[in-house]
C-alpha positions as CSV (number, residue, x, y, z in Angstrom):
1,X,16.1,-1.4,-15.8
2,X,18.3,1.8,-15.5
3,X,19.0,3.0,-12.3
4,X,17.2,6.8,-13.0
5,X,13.9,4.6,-13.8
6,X,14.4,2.3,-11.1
7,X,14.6,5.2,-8.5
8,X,11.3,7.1,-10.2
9,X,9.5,3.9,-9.9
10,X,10.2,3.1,-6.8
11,X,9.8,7.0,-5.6
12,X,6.3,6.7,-7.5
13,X,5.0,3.2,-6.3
14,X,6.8,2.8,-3.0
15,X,3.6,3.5,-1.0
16,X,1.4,1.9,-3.6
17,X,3.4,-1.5,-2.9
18,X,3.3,-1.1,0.5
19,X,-0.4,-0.4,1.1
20,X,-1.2,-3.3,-0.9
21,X,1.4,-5.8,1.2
22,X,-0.3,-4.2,4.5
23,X,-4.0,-4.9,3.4
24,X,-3.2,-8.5,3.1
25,X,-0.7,-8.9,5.7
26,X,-1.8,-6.5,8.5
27,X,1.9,-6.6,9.9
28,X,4.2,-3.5,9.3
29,X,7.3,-5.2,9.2
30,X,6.0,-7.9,7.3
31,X,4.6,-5.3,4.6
32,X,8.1,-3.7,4.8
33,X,9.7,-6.9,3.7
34,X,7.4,-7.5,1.3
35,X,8.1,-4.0,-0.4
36,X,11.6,-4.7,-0.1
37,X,11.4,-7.8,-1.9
38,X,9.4,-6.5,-4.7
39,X,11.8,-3.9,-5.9
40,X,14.4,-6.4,-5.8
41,X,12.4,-8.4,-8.3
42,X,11.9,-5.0,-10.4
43,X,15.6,-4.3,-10.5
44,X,16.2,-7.8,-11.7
45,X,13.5,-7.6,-14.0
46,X,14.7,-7.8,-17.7
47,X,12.0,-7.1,-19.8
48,X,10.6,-3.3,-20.7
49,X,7.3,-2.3,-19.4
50,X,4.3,-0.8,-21.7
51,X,4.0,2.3,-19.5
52,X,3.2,3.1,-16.1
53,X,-0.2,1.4,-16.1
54,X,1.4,-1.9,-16.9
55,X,4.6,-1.3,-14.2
56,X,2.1,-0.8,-11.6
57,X,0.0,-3.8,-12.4
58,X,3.1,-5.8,-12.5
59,X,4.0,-4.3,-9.2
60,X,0.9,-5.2,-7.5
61,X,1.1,-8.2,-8.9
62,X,4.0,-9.5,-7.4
63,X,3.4,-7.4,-4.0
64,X,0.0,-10.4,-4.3
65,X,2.4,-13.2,-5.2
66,X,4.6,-12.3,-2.5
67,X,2.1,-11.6,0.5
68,X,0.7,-14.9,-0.4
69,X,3.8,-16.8,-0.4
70,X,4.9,-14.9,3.2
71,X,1.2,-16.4,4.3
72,X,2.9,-20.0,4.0
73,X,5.4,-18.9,6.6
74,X,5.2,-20.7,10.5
75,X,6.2,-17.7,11.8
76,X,3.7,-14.9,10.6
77,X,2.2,-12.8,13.0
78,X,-0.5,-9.9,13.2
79,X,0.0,-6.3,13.8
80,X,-2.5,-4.7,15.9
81,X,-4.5,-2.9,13.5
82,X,-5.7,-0.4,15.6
83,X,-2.0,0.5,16.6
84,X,-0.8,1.2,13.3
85,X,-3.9,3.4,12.5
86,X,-2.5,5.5,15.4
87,X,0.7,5.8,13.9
88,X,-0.7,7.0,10.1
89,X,-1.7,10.8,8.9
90,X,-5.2,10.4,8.6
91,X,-7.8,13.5,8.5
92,X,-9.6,12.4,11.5
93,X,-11.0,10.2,14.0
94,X,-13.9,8.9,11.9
95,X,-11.6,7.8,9.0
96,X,-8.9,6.3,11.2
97,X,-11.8,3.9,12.6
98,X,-13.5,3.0,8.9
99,X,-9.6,1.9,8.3
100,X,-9.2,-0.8,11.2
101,X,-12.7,-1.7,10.2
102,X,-11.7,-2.6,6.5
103,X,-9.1,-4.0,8.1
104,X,-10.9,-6.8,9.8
105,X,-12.7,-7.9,7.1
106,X,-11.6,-11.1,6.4
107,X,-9.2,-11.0,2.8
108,X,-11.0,-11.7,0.5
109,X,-13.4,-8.8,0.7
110,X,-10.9,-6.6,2.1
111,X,-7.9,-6.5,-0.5
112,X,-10.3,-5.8,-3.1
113,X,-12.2,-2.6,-1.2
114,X,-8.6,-1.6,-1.1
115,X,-7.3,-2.0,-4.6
116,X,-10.4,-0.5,-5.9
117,X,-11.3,2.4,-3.9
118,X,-7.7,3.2,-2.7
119,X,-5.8,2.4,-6.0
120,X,-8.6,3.3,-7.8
121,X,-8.0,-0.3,-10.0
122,X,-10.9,-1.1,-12.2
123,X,-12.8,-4.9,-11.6
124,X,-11.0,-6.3,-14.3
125,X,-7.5,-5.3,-13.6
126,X,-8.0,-6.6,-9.7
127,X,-9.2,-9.8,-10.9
128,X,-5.9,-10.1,-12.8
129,X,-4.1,-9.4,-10.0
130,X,-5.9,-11.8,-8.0
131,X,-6.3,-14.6,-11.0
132,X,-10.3,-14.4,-10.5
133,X,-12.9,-13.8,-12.9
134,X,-14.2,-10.3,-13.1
135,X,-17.5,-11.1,-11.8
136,X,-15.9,-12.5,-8.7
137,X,-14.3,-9.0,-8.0
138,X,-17.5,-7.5,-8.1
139,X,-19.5,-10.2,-5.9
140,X,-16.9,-9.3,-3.5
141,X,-16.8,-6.0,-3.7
142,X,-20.6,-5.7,-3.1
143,X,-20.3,-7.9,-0.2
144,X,-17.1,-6.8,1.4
145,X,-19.0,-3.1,1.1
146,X,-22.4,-4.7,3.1
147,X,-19.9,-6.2,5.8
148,X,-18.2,-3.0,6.0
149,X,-22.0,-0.9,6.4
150,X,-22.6,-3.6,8.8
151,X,-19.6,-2.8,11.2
152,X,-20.0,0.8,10.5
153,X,-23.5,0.8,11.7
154,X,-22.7,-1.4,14.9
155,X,-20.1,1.5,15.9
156,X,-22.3,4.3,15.5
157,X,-25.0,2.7,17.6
C-alpha cells in the first residue's frame, strides 16, 4: 500500500476502527492498541482492495479478529464505561446514558447494535464480519434492541 493511501485510509477509518475495538473491548487503551495493531496489518498488507467498501470491511474485520484474540489475554481489564462517556462529545445527557447502556449489554447483542446502527453495516456484511449467518445478526439485533428498551425504560422510571 502507498504511503498517500495509507495516510487517507487511516485519516478516513481511524475512528471507525476504534469504535468497533471499544464496543467489544470497553477499555480505551486496549481499543487504542487494538487500532494500532490494525494499521500495522494494513500497511503490511499486500494485496489491492476493491474500493472503500471492501477496505473497510477488511478493516473491521481484523479490528474483530484482533479484539477477540486480546480477549485471550490474562491481563484484560475493563474501563468504566460511564467514565469514558464523560470524556466523549456527545449532544447531551440523554445520549451519553443510551451509550453506557449499549455498553452493558453483554457482546453479542452489543457489537452488532453498534456495527449496524453506528456504521450503518447491513445484516449481511456484520455476519461476515462476525462469521455468523445472517439470520443470526438479525435475531440479535431484535434482541439486543428489546434489552436495550428494557434498560431504557428501567432509567426513565
Amino acid at each position: 500500500m502507498k504511503e498517500a493511501e495509507f495516510r487517507r485510509a487511516v485519516h478516513t477509518y481511524r475512528d471507525v476502527v476504534f469504535r468497533v475495538a471499544y464496543t467489544y473491548l470497553r477499555d480505551g487503551a486496549d481499543a487504542d492498541d487494538v487500532t494500532q495493531e490494525v494499521f500495522v496489518k494494513l500497511l503490511k498488507h499486500e494485496e489491492a482492495f476493491h474500493g472503500p467498501d471492501h477496505l473497510r470491511s477488511w478493516l473491521i474485520r481484523v479490528t474483530v479478529n484482533e479484539c477477540r484474540s486480546l480477549f485471550r489475554k490474562p491481563w484484560r481489564r475493563v474501563e468504566d464505561i460511564e467514565a469514558y462517556a464523560n470524556t466523549l462529545q456527545v449532544p447531551d445527557a440523554q445520549t451519553r446514558q443510551v451509550l453506557v447502556d449499549v455498553m452493558t449489554l453483554p457482546e453479542k447483542y452489543r457489537v452488532p447494535l453498534v456495527l449496524f446502527y453506528y456504521l450503518d453495516l447491513p445484516t449481511q456484511e456484520i455476519a461476515d464480519v462476525l462469521h455468523v449467518p445472517a439470520a443470526t445478526v438479525r435475531t440479535r439485533l431484535g434482541r439486543g434492541r428489546a434489552k436495550l428498551k428494557t434498560i431504557l425504560e428501567a432509567n426513565d422510571e
